[in-house]
Structures are given as structure tokens and as C-alpha cells.
C-alpha positions as CSV (number, residue, x, y, z in Angstrom):
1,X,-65.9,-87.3,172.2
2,X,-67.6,-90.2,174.7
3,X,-66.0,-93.6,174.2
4,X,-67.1,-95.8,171.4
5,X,-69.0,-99.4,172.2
6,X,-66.7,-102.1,171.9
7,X,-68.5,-105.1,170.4
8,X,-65.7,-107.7,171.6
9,X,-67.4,-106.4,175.7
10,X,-70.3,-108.5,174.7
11,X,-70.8,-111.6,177.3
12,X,-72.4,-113.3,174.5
13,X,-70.9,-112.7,170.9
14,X,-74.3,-113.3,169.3
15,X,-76.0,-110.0,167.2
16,X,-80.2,-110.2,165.9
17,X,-80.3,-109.6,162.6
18,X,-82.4,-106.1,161.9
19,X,-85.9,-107.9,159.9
20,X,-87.5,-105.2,158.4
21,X,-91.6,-106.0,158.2
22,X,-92.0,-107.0,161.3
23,X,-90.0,-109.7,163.0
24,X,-87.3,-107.4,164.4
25,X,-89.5,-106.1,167.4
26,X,-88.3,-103.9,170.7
27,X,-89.0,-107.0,172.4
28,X,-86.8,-109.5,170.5
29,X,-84.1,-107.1,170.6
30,X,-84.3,-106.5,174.3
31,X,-84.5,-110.3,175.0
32,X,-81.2,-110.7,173.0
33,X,-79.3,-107.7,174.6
34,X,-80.9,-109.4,178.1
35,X,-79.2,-112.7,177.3
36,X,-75.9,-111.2,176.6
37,X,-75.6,-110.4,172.8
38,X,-76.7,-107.4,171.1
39,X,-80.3,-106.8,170.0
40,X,-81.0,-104.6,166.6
41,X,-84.0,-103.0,165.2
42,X,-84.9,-102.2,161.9
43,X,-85.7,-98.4,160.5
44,X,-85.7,-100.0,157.2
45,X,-89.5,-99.0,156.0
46,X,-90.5,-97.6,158.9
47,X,-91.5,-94.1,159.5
48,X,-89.0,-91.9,162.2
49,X,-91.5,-91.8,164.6
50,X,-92.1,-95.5,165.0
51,X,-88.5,-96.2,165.1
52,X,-88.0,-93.6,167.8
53,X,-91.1,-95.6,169.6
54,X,-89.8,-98.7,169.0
55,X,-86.0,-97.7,170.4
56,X,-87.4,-96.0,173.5
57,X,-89.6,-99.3,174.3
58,X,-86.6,-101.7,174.0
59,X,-85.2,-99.3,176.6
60,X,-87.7,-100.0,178.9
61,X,-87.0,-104.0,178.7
62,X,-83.1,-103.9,178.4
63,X,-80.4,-102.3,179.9
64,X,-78.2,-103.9,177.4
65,X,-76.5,-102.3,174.1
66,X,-78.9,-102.0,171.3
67,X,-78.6,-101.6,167.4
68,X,-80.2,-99.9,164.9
69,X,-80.1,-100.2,160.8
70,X,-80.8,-97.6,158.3
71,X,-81.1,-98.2,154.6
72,X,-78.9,-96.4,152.7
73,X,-81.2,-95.4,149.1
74,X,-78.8,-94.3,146.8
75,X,-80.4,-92.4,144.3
76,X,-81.5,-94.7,141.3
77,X,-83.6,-94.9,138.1
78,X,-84.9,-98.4,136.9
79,X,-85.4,-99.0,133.2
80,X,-89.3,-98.0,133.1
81,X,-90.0,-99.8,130.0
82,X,-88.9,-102.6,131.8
83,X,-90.5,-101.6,135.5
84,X,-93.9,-100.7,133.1
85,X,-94.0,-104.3,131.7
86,X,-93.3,-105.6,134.5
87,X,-96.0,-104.3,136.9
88,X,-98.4,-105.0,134.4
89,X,-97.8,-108.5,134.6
90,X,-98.4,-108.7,137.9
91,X,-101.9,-107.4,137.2
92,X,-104.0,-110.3,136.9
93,X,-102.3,-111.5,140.5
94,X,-103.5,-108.3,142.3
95,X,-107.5,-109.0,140.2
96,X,-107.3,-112.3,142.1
97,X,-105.8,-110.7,145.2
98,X,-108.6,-107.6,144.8
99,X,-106.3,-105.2,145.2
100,X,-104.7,-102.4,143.4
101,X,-101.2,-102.3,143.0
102,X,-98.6,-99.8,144.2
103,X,-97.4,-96.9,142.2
104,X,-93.5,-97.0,141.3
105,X,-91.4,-94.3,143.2
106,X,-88.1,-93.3,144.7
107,X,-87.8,-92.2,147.9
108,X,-84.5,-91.9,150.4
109,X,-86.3,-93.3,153.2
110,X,-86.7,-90.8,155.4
111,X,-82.8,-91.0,155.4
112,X,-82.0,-87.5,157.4
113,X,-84.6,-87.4,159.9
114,X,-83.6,-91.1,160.7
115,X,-79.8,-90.1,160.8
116,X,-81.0,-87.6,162.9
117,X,-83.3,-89.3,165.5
118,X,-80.2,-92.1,166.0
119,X,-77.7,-89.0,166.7
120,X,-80.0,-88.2,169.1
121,X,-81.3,-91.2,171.0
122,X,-77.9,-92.8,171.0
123,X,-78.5,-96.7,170.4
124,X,-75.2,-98.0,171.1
125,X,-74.6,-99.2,167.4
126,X,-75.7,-98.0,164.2
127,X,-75.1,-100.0,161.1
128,X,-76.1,-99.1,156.7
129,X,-77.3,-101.2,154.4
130,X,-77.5,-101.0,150.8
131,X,-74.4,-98.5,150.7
132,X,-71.7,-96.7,152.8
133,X,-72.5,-92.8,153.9
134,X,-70.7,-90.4,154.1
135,X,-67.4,-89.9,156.0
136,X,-69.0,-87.0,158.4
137,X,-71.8,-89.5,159.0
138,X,-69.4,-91.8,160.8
139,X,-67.5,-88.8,162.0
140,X,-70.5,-87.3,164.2
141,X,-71.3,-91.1,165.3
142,X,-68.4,-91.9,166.9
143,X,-68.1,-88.0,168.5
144,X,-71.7,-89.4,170.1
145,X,-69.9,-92.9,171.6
146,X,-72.1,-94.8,168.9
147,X,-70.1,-97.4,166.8
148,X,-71.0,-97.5,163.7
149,X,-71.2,-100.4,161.1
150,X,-71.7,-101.0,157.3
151,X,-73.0,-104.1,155.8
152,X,-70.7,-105.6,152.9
153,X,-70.5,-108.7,150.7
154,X,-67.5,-108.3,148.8
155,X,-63.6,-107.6,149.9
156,X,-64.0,-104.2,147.8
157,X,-66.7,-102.8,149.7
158,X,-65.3,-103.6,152.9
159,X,-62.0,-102.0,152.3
160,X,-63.9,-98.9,150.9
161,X,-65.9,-98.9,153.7
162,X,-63.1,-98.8,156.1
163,X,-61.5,-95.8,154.1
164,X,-64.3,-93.6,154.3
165,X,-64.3,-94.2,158.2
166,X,-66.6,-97.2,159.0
167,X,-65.9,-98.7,162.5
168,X,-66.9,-102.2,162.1
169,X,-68.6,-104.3,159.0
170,X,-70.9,-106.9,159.4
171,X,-69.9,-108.9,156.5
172,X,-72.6,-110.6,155.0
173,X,-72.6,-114.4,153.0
174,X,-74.7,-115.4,150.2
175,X,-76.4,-117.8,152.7
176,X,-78.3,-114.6,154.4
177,X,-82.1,-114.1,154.1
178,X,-83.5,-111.2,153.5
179,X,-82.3,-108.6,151.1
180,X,-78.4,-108.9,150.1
181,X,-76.0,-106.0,151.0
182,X,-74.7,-105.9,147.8
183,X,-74.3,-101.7,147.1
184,X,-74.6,-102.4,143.0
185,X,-78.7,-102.7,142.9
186,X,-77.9,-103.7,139.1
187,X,-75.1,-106.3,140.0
188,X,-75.5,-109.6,140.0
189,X,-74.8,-110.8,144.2
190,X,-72.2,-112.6,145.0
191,X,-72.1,-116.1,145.5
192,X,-68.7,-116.3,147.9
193,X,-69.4,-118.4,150.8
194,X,-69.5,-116.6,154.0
195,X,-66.0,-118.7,155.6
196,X,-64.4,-117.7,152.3
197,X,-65.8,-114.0,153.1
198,X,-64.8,-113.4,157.0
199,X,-61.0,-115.1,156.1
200,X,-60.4,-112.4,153.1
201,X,-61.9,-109.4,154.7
202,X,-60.3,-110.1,158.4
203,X,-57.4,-110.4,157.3
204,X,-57.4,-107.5,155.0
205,X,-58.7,-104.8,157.7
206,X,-57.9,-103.3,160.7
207,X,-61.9,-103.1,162.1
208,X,-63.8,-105.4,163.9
209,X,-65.9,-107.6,161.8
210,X,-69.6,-109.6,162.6
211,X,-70.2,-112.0,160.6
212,X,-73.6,-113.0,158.9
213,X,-75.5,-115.7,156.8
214,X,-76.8,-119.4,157.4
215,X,-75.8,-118.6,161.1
216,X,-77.8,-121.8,163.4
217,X,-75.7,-123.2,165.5
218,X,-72.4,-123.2,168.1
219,X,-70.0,-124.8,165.5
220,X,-70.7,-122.7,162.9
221,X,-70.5,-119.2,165.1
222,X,-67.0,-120.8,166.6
223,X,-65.5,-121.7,163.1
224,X,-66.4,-118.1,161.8
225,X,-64.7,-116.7,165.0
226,X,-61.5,-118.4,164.4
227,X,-61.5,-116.7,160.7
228,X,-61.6,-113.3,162.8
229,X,-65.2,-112.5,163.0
230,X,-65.7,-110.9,167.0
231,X,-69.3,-111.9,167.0
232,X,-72.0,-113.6,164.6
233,X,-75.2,-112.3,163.5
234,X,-78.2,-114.5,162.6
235,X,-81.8,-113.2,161.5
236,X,-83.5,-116.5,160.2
237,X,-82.7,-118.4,163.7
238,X,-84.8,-115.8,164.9
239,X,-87.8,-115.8,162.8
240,X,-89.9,-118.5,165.0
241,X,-89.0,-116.5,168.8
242,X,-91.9,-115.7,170.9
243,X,-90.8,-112.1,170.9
244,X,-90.3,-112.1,166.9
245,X,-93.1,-110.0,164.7
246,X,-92.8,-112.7,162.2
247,X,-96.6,-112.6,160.4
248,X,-98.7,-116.3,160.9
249,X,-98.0,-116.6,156.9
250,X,-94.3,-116.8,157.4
251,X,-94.1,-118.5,160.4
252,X,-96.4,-121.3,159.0
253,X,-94.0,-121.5,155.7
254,X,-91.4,-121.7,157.8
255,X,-92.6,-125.2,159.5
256,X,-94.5,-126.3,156.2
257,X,-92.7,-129.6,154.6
258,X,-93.7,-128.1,151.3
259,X,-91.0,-125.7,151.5
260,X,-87.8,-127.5,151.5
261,X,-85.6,-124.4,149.1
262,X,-84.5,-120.9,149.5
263,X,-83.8,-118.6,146.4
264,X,-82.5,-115.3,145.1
265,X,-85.0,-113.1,143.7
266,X,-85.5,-109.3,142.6
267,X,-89.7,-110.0,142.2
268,X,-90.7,-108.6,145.4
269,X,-88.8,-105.2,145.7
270,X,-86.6,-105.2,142.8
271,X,-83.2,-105.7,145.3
272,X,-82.0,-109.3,145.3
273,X,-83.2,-111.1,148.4
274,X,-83.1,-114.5,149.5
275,X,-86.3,-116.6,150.3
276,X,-88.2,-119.4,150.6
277,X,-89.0,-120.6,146.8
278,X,-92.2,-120.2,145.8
279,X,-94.7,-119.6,142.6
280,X,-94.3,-115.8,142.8
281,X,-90.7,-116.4,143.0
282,X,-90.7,-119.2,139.9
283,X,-93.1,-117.2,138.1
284,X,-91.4,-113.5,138.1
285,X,-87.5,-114.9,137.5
286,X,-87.3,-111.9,135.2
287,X,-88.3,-109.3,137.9
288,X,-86.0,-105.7,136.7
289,X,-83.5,-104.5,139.1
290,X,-85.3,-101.3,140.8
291,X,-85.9,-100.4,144.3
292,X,-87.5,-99.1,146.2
293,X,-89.8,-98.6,143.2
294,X,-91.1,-101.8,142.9
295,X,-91.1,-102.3,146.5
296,X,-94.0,-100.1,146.3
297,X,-95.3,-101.4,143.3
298,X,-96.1,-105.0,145.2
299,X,-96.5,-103.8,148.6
300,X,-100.2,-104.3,148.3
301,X,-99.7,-107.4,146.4
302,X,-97.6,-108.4,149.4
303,X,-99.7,-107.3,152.4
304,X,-103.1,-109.1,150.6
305,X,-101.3,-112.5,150.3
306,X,-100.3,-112.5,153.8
307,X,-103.5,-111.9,155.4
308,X,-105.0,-114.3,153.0
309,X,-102.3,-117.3,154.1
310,X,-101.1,-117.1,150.6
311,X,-97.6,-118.6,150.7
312,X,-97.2,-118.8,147.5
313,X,-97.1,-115.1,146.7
314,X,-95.9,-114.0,149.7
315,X,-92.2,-112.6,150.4
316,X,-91.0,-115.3,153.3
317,X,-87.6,-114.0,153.9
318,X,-85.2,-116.8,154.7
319,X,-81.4,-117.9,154.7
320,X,-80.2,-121.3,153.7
321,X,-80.7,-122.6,157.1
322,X,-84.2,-122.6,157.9
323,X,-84.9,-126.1,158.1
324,X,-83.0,-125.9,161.7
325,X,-84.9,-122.6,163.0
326,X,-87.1,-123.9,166.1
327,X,-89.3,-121.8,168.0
328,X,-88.9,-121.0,171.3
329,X,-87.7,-118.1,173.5
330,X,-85.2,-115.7,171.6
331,X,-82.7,-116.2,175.0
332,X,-82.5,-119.6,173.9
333,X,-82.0,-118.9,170.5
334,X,-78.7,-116.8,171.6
335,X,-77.3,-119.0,173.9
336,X,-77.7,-121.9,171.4
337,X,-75.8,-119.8,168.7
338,X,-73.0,-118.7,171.2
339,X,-69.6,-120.5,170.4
């Protein structure tokens, strides 16, 4: 068995949250691992191969620890009376869009081959999201020197987690953007502040813990700290980095005064995820719990409104503190969010 990374040999404490779609690129990982902290990327929706490509070019920019996330798709079966009326009122959206929307369907995401390729290329961390696999999963990480982590918003999932052999969690608030953790897809997310979060679950396990959600500045990142958190990990602060993949949709939502609130919402993949509010968001408050079905249903819906500008049907992914995210170079960013 090689030895294990140790996330508390970090010269910077500071973690890039994996952003699926886009913004997590090789680059902005490499640039944060550069600094001192510890870059991620994002197999979330992304096919093996490109997440083999995109590990192997953050190689060639960093010679720093990296981190990779895999969804873990549980299997699930939505109400399809529900799911059916509910893609059909998106119709008349994707008419105006001129496009056709996505067919509903389950699919593990590629899970094996992408449990695979990471037991193989070796990124220094591997973290779940969504769920907790399987003890053996942990078992043949570790035996590899990769830590592995699991993604929790409640004090039961964490101590679960730990039993079934998770070496860290990255314990995630209600302030997060982005899809919530939450391993329930029909429960309702919980609303416990992130302080409240890192104090109980610190406390409670014997594991180190990252902490995550409404992350932007050095007070905030020292204060979780001193609850027991051994690093912070912030996506949103990331969103405007030069190296970032965010789409010129987001980033312009981001910036625009019109946008002053973030929200929960199950209308763009049928996971709750918190974004900025806006009329697809107002107008779809009744959205079904069911993903990744209707993450295919409005993936067209979604990839139309971006490359039209249209920010209000667009998904812009974003925690509670986006009205402090700057733009700038994503060293910066992780020496501004070091305690």
C-alpha cells in the first residue's frame, strides 16, 4: 500500500470546487495546485476519455496534488406522470428556443470505467458526490496512495460515510452553488448553515474535513478552520478566473446588477441546486425530483439559451456569495481565500 495524501501538507489550505459544464478546467486546477492549494476537476458529465485528457493536461501545468469528482448515480425512477407533464411544459420554451428537447433517461455515468481510469491515473484525491460507494471502492483507493473523499450535508451522512471507510468529507453548506450533496434526490436539502455543519460533524469524526459553501474571503476560511475544517473549498469565487471555463452567459450574469439573489431549484436537472434566480427558475418552482432524467430532458434547452445570451433560462450556478466574486487570476483568488 503507497502512503495516502495528507490534505493538512498543503501550503495553502484552499481546495477548487469540481464545476461540472465547464468552469473546472485543467488549467484552473493547475493554477490552484501551482499557488499552493489543491486543484479538482470535474468527471461529472463528462465522457472517460475527456476526463483522462483533461487529468493528463493539468499534469503538464502542475506538479502539485490534484483532485477529481465522480457522481455517484444511484439507481432511481422519477414519477413519470409527473416527469411527462412536466417536460411538456417546457415545450413552448424549446419552440422559442428552436430546439427539441431531450429525452428522459437513467444512466450511471459512466460510473466504472471512471472508477477505473482514476485507479489508474492516480490523481492524488478522489472525492463522490450525490452518494457514498462502496467500502472496496475506498479500500482499492487508499491501496493506490489516493485519499479519498465523500461530499455530505448532514451529520448522518458523514458518520455513515466514515463507517463504510471514507478518508475525508468535504462537508457541504446550504450556501454552496451548484448541485447540493444531499444523497436523498427526493429530500428536501438542508438548510443548516455551514459553521453550524463543520462544528457538529468535526467534532463527531475522526477524518479530516474540507469545508464548503459561500467561501470568499480570509475570515470566513479562518473561522471555519477553528471549527475543525483542515482546508476550505470554494467554487463560486472561482467562476470569473482567467483560467475558469465559465460560458460568456454566466460570466455576464454574474457581473449583471439585475441579478442581486440565488435560489434552490430542481428545474434544470431535477437534483436541487443553487443558482442565480431567474424566470426559468420562478416559472418551474414545481420542477419533479428526477435526475439525471431531466438533466437530459433540458440539456438542449440549456445549451440553446446560453449561446443565445439568454440569462433568463439559463442554469448560472452560483452560491450565496457571488456578489464578492471578482475576476482575475485563479492564484489570486487562492491566496485571497487562504486564512
Amino acid at each position: 500500500m503507497n502512503d495516502v495524501f495528507d490534505l493538512r501538507d498543503l501550503a495553502l489550505p484552499v481546495i477548487s470546487s469540481p464545476m461540472a459544464g465547464g468552469p473546472s478546467t485543467p488549467a484552473l486546477a493547475a493554477a490552484v495546485s501551482e499557488a499552493g492549494g489543491l486543484g479538482f476537476l470535474a468527471a461529472g458529465s463528462t465522457a472517460p476519455e475527456a476526463v483522462a485528457a483533461d487529468i493528463n493536461a493539468a499534469r503538464v501545468d502542475t506538479t502539485g496534488p490534484l483532485g477529481v469528482n465522480l457522481f455517484v448515480v444511484d439507481a432511481y425512477e422519477p414519477n413519470p406522470v409527473l416527469l411527462d407533464s412536466y417536460r411538456r411544459s417546457l415545450q413552448p420554451e424549446a419552440t422559442r428556443l428552436q430546439v427539441a428537447l431531450g429525452e428522459p433517461q437513467w444512466e450511471d455515468d459512466h460510473w466504472q470505467a471512471k472508477l477505473d481510469l482514476v485507479l489508474d491515473l492516480r490523481p492524488d484525491m478522489v472525492s463522490f458526490t450525490f452518494g457514498c460507494p462502496a467500502d472496496d471502492v475506498f479500500d482499492a483507493l487508499a491501496h493506490r496512495g489516493i485519499l479519498s473523499c465523500v461530499t455530505v450535508s448532514s451529520l448522518d451522512e458523514a458518520t455513515a460515510a466514515v463507517a463504510r471507510g471514507a478518508g475525508s468529507l468535504c462537508i457541504q453548506g446550504h450556501e454552496a452553488g451548484g448541485h447540493r450533496a444531499t444523497w436523498d434526490a427526493d429530500a428536501s436539502p438542508s438548510t443548516s448553515p455551514l459553521m453550524t455543519l463543520v462544528s457538529a460533524i468535526a467534532s463527531s469524526v475522526d477524518v479530516p474535513v474540507v469545508a464548503a459553501g459561500g467561501i470568499v474571503d480570509t475570515s470566513t476560511s479562518r473561522a471555519l478552520m477553528d471549527r475543525g475544517a483542515v482546508a476550505v473549498q470554494a467554487g463560486t469565487a472561482y467562476l470569473l478566473t482567467d483560467e475558469a471555463g465559465t460560458n460568456a452567459t454566466h460570466r455576464a450574469a454574474l457581473v449583471d446588477p439585475n441579478f442581486t439573489r440565488t435560489t434552490l431549484t430542481r428545474a434544470f436537472t431535477g437534483r436541487w441546486a443553487r443558482g442565480l434566480e431567474n424566470r426559468f427558475i420562478a416559472e418551474h418552482a414545481d420542477a419533479p425530483a428526477g435526475y439525471p432524467h431531466l438533466h437530459h430532458v433540458t440539456f438542449p434547452l440549456r445549451q440553446a439559451a446560453i449561446a443565445a445570451g439568454d440569462m433568463e433560462v439559463a442554469h448560472l450556478w452560483a452560491g450565496t456569495g457571488h456578489s464578492h466574486v471578482r475576476s482575475g487570476a485563479a492564484a489570486d483568488v487562492t491566496r485571497a481565500l487562504a486564512p
